[in-house]
N, C-alpha and C positions, 0 to 999 in steps of 0.2 A: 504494500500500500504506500503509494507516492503521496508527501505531505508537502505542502508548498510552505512558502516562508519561514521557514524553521530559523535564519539567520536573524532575523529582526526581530526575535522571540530570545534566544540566549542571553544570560546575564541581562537582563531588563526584569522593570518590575511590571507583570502582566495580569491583565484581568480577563477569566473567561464569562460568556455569559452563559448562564446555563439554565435548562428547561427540566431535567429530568427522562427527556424525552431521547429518542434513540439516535440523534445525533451529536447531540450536547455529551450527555452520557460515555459513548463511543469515543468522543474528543478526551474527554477526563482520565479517561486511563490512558490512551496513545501520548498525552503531555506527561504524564506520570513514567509511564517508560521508556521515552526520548531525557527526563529528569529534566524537565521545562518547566521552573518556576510559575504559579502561579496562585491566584486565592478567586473568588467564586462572585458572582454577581445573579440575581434572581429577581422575577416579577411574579406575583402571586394573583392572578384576574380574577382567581374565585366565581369563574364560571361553570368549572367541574368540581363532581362528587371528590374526585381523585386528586384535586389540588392539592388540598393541605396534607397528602400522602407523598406525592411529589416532592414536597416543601421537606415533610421529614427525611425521606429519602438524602436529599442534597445537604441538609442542616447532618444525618448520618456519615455520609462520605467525606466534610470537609472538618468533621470533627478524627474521625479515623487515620486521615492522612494532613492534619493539620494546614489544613486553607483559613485564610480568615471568610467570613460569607457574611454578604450585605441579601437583605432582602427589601423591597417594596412591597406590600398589601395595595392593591391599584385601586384607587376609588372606580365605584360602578362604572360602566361603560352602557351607555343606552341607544346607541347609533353610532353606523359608518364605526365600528368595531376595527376591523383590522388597520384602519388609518389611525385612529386613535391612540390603539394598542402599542403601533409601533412610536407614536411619541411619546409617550406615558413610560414608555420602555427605554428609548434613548437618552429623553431627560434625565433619567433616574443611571443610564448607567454615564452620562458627562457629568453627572454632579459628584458620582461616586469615585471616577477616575479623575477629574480635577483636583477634589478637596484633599487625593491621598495621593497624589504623584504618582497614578501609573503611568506607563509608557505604551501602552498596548493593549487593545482590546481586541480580546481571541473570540470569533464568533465560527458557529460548526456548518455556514453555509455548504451543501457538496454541490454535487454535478446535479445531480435531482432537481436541485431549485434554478440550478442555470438552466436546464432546458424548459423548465416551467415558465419562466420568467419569461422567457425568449418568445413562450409561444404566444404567454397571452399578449405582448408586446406586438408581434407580429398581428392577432388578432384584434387589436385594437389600432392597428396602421402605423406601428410605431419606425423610428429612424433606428437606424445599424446602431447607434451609441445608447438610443433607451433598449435595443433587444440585447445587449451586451451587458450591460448591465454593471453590476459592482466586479473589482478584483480582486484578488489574492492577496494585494495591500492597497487600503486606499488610507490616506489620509483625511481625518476629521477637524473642521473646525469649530469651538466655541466660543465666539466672542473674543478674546487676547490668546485664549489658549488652544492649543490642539494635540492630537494623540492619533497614532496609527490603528488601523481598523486591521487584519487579520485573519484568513481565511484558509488554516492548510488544509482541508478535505476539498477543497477548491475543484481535484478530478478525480474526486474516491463516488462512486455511485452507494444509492444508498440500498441496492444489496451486497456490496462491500463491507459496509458498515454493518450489518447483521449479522454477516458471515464471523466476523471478529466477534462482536456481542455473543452470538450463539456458539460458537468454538470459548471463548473464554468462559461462559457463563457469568458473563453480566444482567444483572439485573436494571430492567429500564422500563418507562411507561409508553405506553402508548396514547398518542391523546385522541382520540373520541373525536373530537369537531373537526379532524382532516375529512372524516368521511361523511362530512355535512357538503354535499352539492348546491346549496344555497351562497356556498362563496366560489365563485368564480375560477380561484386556484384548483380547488380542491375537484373541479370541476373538470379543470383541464389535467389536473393528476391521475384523475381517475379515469379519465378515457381517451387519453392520447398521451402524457409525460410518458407512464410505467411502461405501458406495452414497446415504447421508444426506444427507451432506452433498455430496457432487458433483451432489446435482439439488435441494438444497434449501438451501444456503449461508445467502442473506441470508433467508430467513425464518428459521433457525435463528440468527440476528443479533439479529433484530427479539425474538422469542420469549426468550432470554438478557437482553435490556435491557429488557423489561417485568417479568420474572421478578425482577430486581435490582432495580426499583424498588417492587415489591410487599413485597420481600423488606423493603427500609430502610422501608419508613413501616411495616410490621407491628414490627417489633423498634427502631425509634428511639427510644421512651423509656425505656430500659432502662440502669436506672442503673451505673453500671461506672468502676472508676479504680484504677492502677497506683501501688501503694507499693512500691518498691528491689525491683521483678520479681515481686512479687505483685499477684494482678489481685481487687478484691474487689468483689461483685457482688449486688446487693440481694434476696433473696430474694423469689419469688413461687409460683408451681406450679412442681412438677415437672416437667412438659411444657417449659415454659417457662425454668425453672434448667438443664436438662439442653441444651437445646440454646446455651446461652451455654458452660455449661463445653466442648461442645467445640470450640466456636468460640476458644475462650481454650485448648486444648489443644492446638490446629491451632498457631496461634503459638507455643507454646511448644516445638513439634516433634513432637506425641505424635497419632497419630489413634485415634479409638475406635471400636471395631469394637459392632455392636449385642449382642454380649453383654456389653461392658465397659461400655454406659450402661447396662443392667438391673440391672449389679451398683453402679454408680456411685449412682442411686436407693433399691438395695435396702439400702445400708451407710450411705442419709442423709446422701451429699454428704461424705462422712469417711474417707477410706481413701487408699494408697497404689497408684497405678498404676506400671507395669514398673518398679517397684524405684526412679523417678527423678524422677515427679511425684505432689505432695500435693494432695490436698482436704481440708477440714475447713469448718466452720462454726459458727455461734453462733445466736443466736434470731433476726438480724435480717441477717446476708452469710453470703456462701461466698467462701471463698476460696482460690485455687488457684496454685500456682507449683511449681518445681522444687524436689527435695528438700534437704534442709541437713541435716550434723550437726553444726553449730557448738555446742560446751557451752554449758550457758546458767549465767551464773551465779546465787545465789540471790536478789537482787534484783532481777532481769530473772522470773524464775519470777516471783515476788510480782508485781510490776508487768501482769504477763500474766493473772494471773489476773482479779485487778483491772480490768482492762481488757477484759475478755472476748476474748481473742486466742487463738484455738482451739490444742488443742499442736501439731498437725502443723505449723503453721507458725512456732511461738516461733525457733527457732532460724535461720530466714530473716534474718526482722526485729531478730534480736540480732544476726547478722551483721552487716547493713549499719547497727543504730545502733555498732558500733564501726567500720566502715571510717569514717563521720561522712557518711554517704549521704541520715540523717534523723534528724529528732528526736523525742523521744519523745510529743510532742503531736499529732504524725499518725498514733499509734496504739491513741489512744483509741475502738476501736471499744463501748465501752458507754456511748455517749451517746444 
């Protein structure tokens, strides 16, 4: 079993997120016998009988092999669940990896969910970079801080991972609401992922790693650089701007669904998404980050103007030139 990123995981301080379930699970031991430092991260939805069985299970294991283990109890979820879930999910694990200096979040993505991902993508008219999806490392940002994302099952299938679980006897849950056909994924798992990939694996291997390399020489010289967690990005088509912002909105934690890049286009690269990330622009970048209400004082106004630094984000980059994160000469975007 081929594990990707093992190198950016050694001597680091790492965080897994873990479910209980049979990938998560399958990850906890394969990091245990590579001797991959790491302690635990969990969300409790308490929308199954089996949760709080799960919850001991994990609270058992990390006591055994001495993990420390953060848990969240998720307040209800009443609608649009899976959207939800996963913010409810990622907030709780960047507060958890901030406040304690990890360097790494290990999540048990495998090939299962890349070809899932891929289809519903393609079913829903998506562009080669939404069907492509996350990698094997991607980089996260929070506001001033960021942490690597982590994916070594990235090309283990997950009757690979069973075969390990059930050759070792591992104990792991199964969760219940995959084979709810009411959610979409679980829709496309159950009647085109599995049959897929159980007779066509390593061509869908092969297929994935030509696809990523067409992908980087089409988008490699694409100018892009991070100032104190804004990401600014050199203007060209729209075609072409649109699919950077949501490659840069993926990292920042936000996904855009295809009416939110019509409207991203339609408003000229300038406007506010869910209340918490900005875009704006000037004649010559875009720039996109988390939103700030830092006052600005009237100097910084002047200096911005001056400097053509669009307003959605002045208050960003006032921020971090007062924590002293930058100086005011890496914000001369009107040169």
């Amino acid at each position: 079993m081929q594990l990707y990123g093992l190198k950016h995981l050694r001597d680091k301080k790492n965080l897994l997120g873990f479910s209980a379930g049979v990938d998560s699970t399958a990850l906890f031991f394969l990091l245990l016998d590579l001797d991959i430092s790491f302690d635990v991260v969990m969300v409790n939805y308490h929308i199954r009988a089996q949760s709080d069985l799960e919850v001991e299970y994990a609270k058992e294991l990390c006591t055994r092999y001495d993990k420390k283990f953060f848990l969240l109890d998720s307040p209800r979820i009443d609608r649009d669940f899976e959207n939800r879930a996963r913010q409810i999910r990622y907030e709780f694990f960047d507060s958890v990896i901030i406040d304690h200096g990890y360097e790494n979040l290990i999540l048990a993505h495998q090939l299962n969910d890349r070809l899932e991902w891929f289809l519903m993508q393609l079913l829903r008219g998506g562009s080669l970079g939404s069907m492509l999806g996350f990698s094997f490392v991607d980089k996260r940002f929070v506001h001033h801080d960021s942490y690597q994302v982590v994916r070594p099952l990235w090309e283990v299938s997950r009757d690979e991972i069973l075969t390990f679980l059930h050759t070792r006897g591992i104990k792991f849950f199964q969760d219940s609401s995959n084979d709810d056909e009411r959610f979409f994924r679980n829709h496309i798992r159950k009647n085109y992922a599995n049959s897929l990939m159980k007779e066509n694996s390593q061509g869908i291997i092969k297929s994935f790693r030509h696809l990523r390399d067409e992908h980087a020489k089409l988008y490699a010289t694409r100018e892009m650089a991070w100032i104190a967690g804004v990401c600014v990005i050199k203007k060209e088509s729209d075609q072409t701007n649109i699919y950077f912002v949501d490659k840069v909105l993926k990292l920042l934690g936000y996904v855009m669904s295809e009416k939110s890049r019509a409207e991203v286009i339609r408003c000229g690269f300038s406007l506010v998404l869910a209340g918490k990330y900005v875009l704006d622009c000037n004649e010559k970048y875009i720039f996109i980050s988390h939103r700030s209400d830092e006052k600005l004082s009237k100097e910084f106004k002047d200096f911005a103007r001056a400097s053509s630094i669009p307003p959605r984000v002045r208050s960003v980059f006032f921020g971090a030139l007062k924590r002293g994160e930058i100086i005011k000469e890496q914000l001369k975007f009107n040169i």
